[in-house]
C-alpha positions in Angstrom: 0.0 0.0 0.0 1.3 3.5 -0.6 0.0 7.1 -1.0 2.4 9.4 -3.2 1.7 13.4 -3.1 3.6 16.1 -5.0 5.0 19.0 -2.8 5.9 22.5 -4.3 9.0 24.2 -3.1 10.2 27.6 -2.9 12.9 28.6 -5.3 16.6 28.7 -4.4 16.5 32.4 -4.2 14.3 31.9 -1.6 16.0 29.4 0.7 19.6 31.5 0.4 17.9 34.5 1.8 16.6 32.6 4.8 20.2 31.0 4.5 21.6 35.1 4.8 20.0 35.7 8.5 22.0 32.7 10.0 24.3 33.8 12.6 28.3 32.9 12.2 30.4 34.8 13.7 32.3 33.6 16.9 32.5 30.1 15.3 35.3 27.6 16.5 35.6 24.3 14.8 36.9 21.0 16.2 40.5 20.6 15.9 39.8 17.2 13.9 38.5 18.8 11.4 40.5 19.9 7.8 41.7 23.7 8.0 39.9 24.2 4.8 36.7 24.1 6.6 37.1 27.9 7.5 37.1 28.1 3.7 32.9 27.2 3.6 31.1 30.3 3.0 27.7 28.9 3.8 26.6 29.8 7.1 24.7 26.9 7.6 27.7 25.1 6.6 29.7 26.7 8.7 27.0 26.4 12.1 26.9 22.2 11.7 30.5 21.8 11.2 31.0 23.8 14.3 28.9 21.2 16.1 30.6 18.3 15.1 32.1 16.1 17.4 33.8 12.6 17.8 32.4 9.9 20.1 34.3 6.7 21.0 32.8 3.5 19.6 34.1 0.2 20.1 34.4 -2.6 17.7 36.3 -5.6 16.6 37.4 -3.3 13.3 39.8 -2.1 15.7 41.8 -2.3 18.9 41.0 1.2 20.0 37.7 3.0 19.7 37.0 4.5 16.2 36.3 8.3 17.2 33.3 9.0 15.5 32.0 11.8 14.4 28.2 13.1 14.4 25.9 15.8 15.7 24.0 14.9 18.7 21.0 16.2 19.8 20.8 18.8 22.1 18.1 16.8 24.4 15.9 13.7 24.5 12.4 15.1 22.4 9.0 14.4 23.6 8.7 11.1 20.8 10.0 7.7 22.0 12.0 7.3 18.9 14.5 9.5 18.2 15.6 10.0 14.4 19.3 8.8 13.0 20.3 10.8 10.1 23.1 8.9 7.8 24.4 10.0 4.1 25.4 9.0 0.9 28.2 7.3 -0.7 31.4 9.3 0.1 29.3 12.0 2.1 29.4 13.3 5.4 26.9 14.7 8.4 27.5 18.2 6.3 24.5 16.7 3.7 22.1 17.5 6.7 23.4 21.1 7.1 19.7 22.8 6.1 17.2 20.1 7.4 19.1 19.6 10.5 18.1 22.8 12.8 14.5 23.0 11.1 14.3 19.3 12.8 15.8 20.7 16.2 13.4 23.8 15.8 10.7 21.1 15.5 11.2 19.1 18.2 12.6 15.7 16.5 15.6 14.2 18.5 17.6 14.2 16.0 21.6 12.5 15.7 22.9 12.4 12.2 26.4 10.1 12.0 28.9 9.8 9.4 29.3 6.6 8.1 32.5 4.5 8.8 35.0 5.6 6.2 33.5 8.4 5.4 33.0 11.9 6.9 34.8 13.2 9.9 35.8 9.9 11.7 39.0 8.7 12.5 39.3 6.4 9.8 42.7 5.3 10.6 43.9 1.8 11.7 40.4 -0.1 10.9 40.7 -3.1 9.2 37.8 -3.4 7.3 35.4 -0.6 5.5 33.1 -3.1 3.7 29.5 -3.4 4.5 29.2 -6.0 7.5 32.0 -3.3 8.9 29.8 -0.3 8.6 27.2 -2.4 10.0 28.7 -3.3 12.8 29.9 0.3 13.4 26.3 1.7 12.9 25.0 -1.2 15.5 27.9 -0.5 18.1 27.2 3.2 18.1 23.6 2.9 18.6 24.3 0.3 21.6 26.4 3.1 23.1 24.3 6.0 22.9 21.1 6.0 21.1 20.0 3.3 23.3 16.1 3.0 21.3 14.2 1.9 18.2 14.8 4.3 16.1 13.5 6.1 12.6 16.9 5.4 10.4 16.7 7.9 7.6 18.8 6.6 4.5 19.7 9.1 1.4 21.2 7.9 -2.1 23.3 5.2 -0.7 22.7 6.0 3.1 18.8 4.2 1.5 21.0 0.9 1.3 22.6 1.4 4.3 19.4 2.0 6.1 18.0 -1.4 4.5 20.7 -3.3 5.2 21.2 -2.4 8.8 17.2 -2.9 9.3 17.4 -6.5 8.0 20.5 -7.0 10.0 18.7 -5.5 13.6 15.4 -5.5 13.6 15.5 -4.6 17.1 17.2 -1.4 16.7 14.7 -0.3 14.1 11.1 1.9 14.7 10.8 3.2 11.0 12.7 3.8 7.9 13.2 6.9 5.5 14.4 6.7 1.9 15.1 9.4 0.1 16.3 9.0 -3.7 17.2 6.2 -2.2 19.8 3.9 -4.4 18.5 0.8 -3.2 18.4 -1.5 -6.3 22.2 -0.8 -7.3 24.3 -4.0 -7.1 27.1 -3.6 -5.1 30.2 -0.8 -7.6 29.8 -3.1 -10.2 33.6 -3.8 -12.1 35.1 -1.2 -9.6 35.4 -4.1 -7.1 37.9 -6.2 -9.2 40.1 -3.2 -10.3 43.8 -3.6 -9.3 44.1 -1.5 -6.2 46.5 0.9 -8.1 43.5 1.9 -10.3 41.9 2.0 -7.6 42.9 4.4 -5.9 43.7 5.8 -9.1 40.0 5.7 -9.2 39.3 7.2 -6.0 41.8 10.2 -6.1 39.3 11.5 -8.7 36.5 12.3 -6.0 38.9 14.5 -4.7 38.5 16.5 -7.9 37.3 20.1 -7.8 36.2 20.0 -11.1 34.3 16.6 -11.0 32.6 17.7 -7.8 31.6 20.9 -9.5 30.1 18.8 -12.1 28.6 16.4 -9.6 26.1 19.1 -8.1 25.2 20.1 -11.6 23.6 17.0 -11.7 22.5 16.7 -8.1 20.8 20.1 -7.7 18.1 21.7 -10.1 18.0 25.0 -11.0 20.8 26.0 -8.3 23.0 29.3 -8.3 26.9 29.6 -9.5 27.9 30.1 -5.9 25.7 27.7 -4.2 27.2 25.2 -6.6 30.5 26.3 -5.5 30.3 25.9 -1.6 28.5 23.1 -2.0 31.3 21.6 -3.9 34.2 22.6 -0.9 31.2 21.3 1.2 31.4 17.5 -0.2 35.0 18.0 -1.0 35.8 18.6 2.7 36.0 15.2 4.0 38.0 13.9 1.3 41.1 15.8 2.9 40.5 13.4 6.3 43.6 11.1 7.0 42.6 7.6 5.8 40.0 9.0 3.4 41.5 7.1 0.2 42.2 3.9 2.1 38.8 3.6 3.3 37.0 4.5 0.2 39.3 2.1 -1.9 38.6 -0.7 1.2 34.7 -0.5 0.3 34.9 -0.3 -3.0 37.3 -3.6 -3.1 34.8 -5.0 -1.0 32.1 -5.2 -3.3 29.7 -2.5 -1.6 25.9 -2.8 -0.9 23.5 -5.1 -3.1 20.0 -4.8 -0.8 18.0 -5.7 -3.6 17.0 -9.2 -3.5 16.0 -8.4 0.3 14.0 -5.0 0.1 10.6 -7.2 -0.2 11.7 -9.0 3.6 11.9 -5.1 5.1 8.6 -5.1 7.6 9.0 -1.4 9.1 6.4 1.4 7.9 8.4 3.2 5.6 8.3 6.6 4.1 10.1 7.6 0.5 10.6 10.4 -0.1 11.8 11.5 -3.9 12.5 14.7 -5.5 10.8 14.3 -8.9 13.4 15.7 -11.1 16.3 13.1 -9.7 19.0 13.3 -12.6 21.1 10.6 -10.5 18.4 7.6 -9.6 15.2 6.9 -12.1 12.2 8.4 -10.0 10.6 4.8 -11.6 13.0 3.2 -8.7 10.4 5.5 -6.4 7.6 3.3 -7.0 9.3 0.6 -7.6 9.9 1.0 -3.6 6.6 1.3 -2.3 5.6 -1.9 -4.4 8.4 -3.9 -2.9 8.1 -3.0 1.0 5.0 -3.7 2.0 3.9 -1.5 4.9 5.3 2.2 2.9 3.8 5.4 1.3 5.3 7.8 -0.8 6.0 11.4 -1.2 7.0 13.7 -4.2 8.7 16.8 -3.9 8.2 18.9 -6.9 11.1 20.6 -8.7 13.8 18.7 -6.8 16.8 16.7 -7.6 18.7 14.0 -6.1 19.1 15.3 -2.9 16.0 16.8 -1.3 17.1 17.7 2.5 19.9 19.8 0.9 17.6 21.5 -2.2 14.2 21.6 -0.6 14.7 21.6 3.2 11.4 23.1 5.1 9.2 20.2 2.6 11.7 18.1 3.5 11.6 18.3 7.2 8.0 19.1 7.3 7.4 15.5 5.8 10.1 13.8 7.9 8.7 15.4 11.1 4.8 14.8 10.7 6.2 11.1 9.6 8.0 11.1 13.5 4.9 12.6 15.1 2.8 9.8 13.7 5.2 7.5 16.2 4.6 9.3 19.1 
């Protein structure tokens, strides 16, 4: 069963000028965080990286506790189940830099987490970055501090992520978001049996200004020269971590996520949400969805690329929040 509505937005002019009143100044970042990031020019950018910090998690990846890095919620809300907030491939907890205080100002508990290998983590001395790795890593962090079913909210690859790790742990599990979510990709395809020279090879190129710059082309619709341009030193950011390359090249050697076969066993309500004019992932994947899992609805956002929390944030949070409310 699903429902599937189409939401209008308000024009990028009119989220930067909301964007303009955010206050800055006075800002200090974490220490573990690349010196380019005083570089962002986006204050809301600049406001979540400034709340980043690392947590300890421990694991049999490694002998020490990965530091982990995420934004945690300023207090327990009023729901029973607070919301996790992961990424997509090669992404980091900067993706949720709009949505994230219009879910605070709404009252939704709300932790986003970078996924192992990815983001702000240490991702030094681990010794795997595959899938069962970042499963165990997402399962061991909840243990430690989330503590309650929650509503895991998956974008682009974050949607197999957030399938995988509900098959995996049921019990950690109240509901499940997908947005654009790339959920019937299996695994990188013929990147996991390059030599690892071309990998990394491979890899090195995500690094690229240029390719980035292009990348958002495709990801956002209709967006400004400059908003294309932060948003470019905004993914690029993480890429300067230590470990960065090594972990990247690690999943993609690995294989990577193939969640298709099993989408149809996933028994959570689920919401999808899809911005119509997705450039990256066919919008027929959308529906394709709803008819898999059997207890989901869907929700259009009109005039909106690949990733909707970044290009249409107040529908985007509006929809995510009445979906938490519903829980409570």
């Amino acid at each position: 069963m699903f429902v599937k509505r189409k939401m209008i937005a308000p024009s990028w002019p009119a989220i930067m000028i909301g964007l303009a009143s955010v206050e800055t100044a006075g800002l200090v970042f974490p220490l573990f965080l690349p010196p380019d990031v005083e570089l962002l020019k986006d204050p809301a950018a600049r406001n979540i990286a400034a709340k980043i910090q690392q947590l300890p998690v421990q694991t049999s990846l490694s002998a020490q506790p990965i530091m982990t890095s995420c934004v945690e919620p300023k207090a327990t809300g009023t729901c029973p189940a607070p919301v996790m907030l992961l990424h997509g491939f090669d992404s980091s907890v900067l993706e949720w830099r709009y949505t994230y205080p219009l879910l605070e100002d709404s009252g939704v508990e709300s932790w986003a987490i970078d996924i192992l290998g990815w983001g702000f983590s240490n991702a030094e001395g681990v010794k795997s970055y595959g899938v069962a790795a970042k499963r165990e890593h997402l399962y061991e962090f909840w243990k430690a501090y989330v503590k309650r079913p929650m509503i895991l909210v998956g974008p682009s690859l974050g949607g197999a992520v957030a399938i995988d790790f509900a098959l995996a742990h049921p019990d950690a599990i109240a509901k499940l978001v997908l947005v654009n979510a790339q959920a019937y990709t299996e695994g990188v395809g013929e990147m996991a049996t390059l030599p690892k020279l071309l990998a990394y090879m491979g890899v090195s190129v995500l690094k690229s200004v240029p390719v980035r710059f292009y990348a958002n082309t495709l990801i956002f619709t209709g967006a400004t020269y400059s908003f294309l341009l932060d948003a470019m030193r905004v993914g690029r950011l993480h890429t300067l971590m230590p470990g960065w390359a090594d972990a990247t090249v690690s999943f993609m050697l690995s294989g990577g996520y193939n969640v298709a076969a099993s989408i149809s066993q996933v028994q959570q309500e689920t919401l999808v949400i899809w911005g119509e004019q997705d450039k990256i992932v066919s919008r027929t994947f959308a529906e394709k969805l709803v008819g898999d899992i059997a207890n989901a609805k869907l929700e259009y956002i009109k005039d909106c690329g690949h990733i909707p929390h970044v290009e249409k944030p107040s529908i985007f949070a509006a929809l995510l929040a009445e979906f938490v409310s519903q829980h409570c």
